[in-house]
C-alpha positions in Angstrom: -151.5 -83.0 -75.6 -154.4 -84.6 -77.9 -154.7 -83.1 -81.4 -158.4 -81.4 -80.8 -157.3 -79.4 -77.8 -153.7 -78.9 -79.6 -155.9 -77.5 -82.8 -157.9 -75.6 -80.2 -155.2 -73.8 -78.8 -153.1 -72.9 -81.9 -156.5 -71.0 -83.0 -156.5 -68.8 -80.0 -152.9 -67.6 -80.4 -153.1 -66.9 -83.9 -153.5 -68.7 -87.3 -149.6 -70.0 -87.9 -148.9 -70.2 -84.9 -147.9 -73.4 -82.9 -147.6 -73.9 -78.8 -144.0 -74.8 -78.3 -144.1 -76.1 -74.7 -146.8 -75.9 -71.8 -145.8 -75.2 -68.0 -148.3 -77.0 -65.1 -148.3 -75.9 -62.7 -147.5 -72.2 -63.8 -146.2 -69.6 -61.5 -145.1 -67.2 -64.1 -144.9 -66.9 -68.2 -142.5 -64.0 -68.9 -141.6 -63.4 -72.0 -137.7 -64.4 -72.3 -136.8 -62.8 -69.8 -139.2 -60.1 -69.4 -141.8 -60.2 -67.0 -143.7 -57.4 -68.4 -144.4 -57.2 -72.3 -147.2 -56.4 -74.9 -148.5 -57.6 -78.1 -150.0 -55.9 -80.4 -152.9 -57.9 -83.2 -154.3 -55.6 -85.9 -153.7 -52.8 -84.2 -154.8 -53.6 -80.5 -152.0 -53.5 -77.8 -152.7 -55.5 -75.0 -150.3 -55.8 -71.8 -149.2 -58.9 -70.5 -147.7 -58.9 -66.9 -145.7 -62.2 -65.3 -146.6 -62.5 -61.4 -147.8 -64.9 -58.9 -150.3 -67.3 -60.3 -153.6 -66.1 -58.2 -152.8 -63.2 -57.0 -153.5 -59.4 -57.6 -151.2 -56.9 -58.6 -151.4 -52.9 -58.7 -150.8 -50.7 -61.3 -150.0 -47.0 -61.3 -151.4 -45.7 -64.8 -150.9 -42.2 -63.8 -153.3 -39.2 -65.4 -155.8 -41.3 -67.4 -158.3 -40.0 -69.2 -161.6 -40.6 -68.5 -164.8 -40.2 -70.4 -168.4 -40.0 -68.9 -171.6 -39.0 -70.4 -173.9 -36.4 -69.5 -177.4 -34.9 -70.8 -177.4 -31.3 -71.6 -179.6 -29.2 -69.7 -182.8 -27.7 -71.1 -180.6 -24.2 -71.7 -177.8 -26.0 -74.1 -175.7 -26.0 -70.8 -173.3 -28.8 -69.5 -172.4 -28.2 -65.9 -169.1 -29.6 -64.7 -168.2 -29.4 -61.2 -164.6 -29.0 -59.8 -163.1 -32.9 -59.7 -161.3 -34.4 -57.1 -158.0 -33.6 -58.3 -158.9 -29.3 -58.0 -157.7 -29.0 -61.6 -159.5 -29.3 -65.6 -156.5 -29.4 -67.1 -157.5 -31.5 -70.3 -160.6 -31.2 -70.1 -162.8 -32.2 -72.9 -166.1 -32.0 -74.2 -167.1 -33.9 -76.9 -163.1 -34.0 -77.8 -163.2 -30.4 -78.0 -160.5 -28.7 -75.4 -161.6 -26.3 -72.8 -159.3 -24.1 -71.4 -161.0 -23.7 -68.0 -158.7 -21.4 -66.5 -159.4 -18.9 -69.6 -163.0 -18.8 -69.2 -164.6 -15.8 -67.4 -166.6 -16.2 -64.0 -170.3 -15.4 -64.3 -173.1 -16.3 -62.2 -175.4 -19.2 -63.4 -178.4 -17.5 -64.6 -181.8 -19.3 -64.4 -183.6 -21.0 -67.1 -186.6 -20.0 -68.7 -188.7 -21.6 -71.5 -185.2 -23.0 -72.9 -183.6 -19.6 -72.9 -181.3 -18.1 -70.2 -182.6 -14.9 -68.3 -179.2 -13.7 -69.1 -177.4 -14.1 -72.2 -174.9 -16.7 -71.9 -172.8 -16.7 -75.7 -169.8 -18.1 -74.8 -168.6 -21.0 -72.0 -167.5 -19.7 -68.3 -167.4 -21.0 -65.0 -169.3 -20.0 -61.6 -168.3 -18.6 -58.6 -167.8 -22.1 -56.8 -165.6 -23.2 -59.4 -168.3 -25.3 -61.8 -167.0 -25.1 -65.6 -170.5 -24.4 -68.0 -170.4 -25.3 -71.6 -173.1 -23.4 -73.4 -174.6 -24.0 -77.1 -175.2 -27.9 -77.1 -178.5 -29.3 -78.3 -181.2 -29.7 -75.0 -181.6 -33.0 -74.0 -178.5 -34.9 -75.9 -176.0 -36.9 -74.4 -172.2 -34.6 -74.3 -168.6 -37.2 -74.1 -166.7 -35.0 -71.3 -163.2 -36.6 -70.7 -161.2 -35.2 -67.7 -157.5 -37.0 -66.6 -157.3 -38.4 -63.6 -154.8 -40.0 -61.4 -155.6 -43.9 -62.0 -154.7 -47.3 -59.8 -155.8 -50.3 -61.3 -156.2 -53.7 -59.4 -155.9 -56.5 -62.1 -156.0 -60.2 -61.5 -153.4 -62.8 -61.9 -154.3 -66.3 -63.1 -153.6 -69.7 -63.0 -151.0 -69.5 -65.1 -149.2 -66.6 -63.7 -150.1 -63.7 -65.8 -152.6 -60.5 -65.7 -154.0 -58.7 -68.9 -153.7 -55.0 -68.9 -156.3 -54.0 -71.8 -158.2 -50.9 -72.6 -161.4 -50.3 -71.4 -164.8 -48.2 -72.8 -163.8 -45.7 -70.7 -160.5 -45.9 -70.0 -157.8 -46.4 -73.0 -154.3 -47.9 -72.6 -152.3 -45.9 -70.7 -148.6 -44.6 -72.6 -147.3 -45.0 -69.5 -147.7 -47.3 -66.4 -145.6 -48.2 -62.4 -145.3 -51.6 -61.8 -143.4 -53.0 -58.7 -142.2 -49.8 -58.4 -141.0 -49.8 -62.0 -141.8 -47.2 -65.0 -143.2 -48.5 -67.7 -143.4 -46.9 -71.7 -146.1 -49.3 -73.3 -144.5 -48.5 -77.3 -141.2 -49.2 -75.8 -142.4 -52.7 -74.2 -141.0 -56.0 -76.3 -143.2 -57.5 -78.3 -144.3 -61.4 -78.0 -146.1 -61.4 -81.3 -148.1 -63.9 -80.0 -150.0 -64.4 -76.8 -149.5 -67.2 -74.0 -152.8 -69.2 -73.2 -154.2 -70.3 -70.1 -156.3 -73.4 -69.8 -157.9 -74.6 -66.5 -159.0 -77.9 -66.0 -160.1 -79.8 -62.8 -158.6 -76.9 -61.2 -155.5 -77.4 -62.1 -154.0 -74.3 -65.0 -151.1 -74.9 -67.8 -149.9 -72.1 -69.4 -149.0 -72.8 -72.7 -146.3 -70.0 -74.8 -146.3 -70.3 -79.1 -143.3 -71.5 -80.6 -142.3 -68.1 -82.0 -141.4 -67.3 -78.4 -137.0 -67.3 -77.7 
């Protein structure tokens, strides 16, 4: 391996470290002998999983939370209607719990120059189920974050292992099934360093630091 693309490559794992070994063509790149490990760089845990070069695996992640925006109505009010899964548990808006199943059912009153024909004080839901959240500012944007029962397709490449990161919207699971396996991401071993994957002419090396057993 020339020096520039040597020099090129310990910089993307890490100052310090050093590439031990490459593998071409790779079909895998556990670590040791796990095929499903993390590492973790200032503070960011990222997931690496060993599979089939090019292909796609699935991952269970179980109730994820997930955050979406939405403008308040002209009244203060955020309507929320009943999800897929039939349930708020966890609900949040603006990381503030709601206990749904607490909140009193009232009918939706209309809205009139910015003020409810009925006083509405407190939050409550509807009839058919919708959760409202009064007292927010007209016109801003609310952070509601409701779990949810997650699959995630990630793909595999060259070199025979997917990256399981966090996303705006959807943070690292604590848990995760993989090939029918449970998975506790603080309990998975960690490389320290990355592997790299470098793809030229079509053809992929993996390449693992020197830190690695």
């Amino acid at each position: 391996m020339g020096k520039t693309l040597k020099n090129s490559l310990i910089a993307l794992v890490g100052l310090g470290a050093a590439i031990a070994s490459s593998i071409s063509p790779a079909f895998a790149i556990p670590y040791a002998s796990n095929t499903v490990y993390k590492v973790v760089k200032e503070g960011v845990t990222t997931v690496y999983i060993s599979a089939t070069a090019n292909s796609r695996v699935q991952l269970e992640l179980g109730s994820v939370e997930r955050s979406t925006a939405r403008i308040v109505g002209a009244c203060g009010e955020v309507r929320i209607s009943v999800p897929s899964s039939g349930t708020f548990t966890g609900l949040k808006v603006d990381g503030v719990a709601i206990l749904a199943d607490s909140l009193p059912s009232q009918l939706m009153p209309s809205c009139v120059s910015g003020a409810f024909s009925e006083s509405r004080p407190e939050n409550f839901r509807t009839p058919n189920g919708q959760v409202v959240v009064v007292g927010k500012t007209p016109g801003a944007a609310v952070a509601i974050a409701l779990p949810n029962e997650s699959t995630r397709n990630i793909s595999v490449n060259g070199c025979g292992f997917a990256v399981l990161r966090s996303t705006t919207s959807t943070p690292l699971p604590d848990t995760f099934k993989f090939a029918s396996t449970d998975y506790t991401v603080s309990s998975l071993p960690d490389a320290g360093e990355p592997p790299v994957c470098r793809t030229s002419n079509g053809v992929s090396t993996g390449y693992v630091p020197s830190s690695w057993p």
